[in-house]
N, C-alpha and C positions, 0 to 999 in steps of 0.2 A: 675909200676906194683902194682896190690894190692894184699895186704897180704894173700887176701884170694887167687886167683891166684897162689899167689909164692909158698904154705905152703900145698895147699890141698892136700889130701890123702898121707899127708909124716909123717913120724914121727919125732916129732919137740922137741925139747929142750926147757925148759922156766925157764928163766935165773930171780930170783927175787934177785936183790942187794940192801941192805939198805948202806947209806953213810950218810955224812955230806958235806954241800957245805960252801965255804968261809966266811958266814955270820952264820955259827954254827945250821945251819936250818939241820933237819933231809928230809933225799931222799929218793924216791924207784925208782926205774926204774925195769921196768918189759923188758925185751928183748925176741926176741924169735931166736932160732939157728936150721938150717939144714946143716948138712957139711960145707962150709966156709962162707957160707950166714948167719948173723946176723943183724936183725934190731932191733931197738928200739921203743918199744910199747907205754911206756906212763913213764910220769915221774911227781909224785905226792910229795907234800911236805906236810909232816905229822904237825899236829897241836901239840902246845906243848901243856901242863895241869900246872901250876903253883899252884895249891892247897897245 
């Protein structure tokens, strides 16, 4: 089902988690929640800056 389907005209939740994954890389994942329904949107690996 697509997201726009599942979510439309509801009022939704938007879950932004920053973490770290196993190789010390920074994460975001954006998720979205309606009552027990939670999906995962997008999961972006942030650039680092060594300056």
């Amino acid at each position: 089902m697509e997201l726009k389907n599942k979510f439309c005209g509801k009022s939704v939740s938007v879950i932004v988690d920053e973490t770290t994954d196993v190789k010390a890389r920074s994460v975001v994942n954006v998720l979205f929640s309606y009552r027990s329904s939670t999906k995962l949107i997008s999961v972006e690996f942030l650039e680092q800056d060594f300056d």
